[in-house]
C-alpha positions in Angstrom: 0.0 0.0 0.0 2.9 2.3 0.7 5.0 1.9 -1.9 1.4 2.6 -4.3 1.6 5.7 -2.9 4.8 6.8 -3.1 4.6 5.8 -6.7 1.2 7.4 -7.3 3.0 10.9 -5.5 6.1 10.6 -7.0 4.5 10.2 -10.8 1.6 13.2 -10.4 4.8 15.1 -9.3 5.4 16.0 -12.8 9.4 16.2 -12.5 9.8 12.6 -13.8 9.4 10.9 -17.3 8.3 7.7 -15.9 7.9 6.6 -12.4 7.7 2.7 -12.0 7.5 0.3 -9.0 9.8 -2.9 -8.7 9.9 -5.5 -9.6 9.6 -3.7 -13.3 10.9 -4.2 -16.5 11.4 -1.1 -17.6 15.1 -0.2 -17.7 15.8 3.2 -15.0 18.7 5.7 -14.5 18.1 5.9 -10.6 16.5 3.5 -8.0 14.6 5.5 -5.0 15.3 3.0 -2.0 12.7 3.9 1.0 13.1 1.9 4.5 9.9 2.3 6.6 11.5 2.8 10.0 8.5 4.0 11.7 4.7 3.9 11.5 2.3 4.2 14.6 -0.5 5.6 15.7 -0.4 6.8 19.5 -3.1 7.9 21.5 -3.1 9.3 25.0 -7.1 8.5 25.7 -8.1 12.4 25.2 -9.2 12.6 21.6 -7.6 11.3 18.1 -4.5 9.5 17.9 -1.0 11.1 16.4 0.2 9.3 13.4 3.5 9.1 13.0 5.9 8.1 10.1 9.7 8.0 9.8 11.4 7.0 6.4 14.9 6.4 5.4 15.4 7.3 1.9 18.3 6.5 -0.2 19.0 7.4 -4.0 21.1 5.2 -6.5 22.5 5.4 -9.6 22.4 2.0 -12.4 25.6 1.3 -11.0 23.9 1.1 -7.2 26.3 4.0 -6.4 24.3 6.1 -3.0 23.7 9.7 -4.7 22.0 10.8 -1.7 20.2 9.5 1.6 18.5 11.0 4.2 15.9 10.3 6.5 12.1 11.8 6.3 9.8 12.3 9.2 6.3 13.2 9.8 2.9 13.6 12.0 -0.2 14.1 11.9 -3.3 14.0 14.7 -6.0 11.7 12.9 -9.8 13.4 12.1 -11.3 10.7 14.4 -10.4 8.1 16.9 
């Protein structure tokens, strides 16, 4: 489901020619790695729950050389319990 919609994102960005998921046949200048290091919901009993999400995210080259890697994080309080 995740990686759906980080290809789904990632394509309607516009800033890419074609944005596939593996395992794919089509031939690519760069691989976007993403470990999922964190996803949660936590509630403390007084209303909606905090979501939170924490990414590694490392880019390679055909040759698997690391252009770039960083991590991403992020929260949100859910609309409803």
């Amino acid at each position: 489901m995740l990686q759906h919609l980080l290809v789904q994102a990632l394509a309607a960005d516009g800033r890419f020619a074609t944005v596939v998921a593996v395992p794919s046949r089509v031939p690519s200048d760069y691989q976007l790695e993403i470990e999922l290091r964190r996803f949660e919901a936590e509630s403390d009993g007084q209303g909606p729950p905090v979501v939170r999400v924490a990414m590694q995210v490392t880019l390679l080259d055909r040759r698997g050389t690391r252009l770039a890697s960083f991590p991403v994080t992020a929260s949100v309080t859910a609309e409803a319990d």
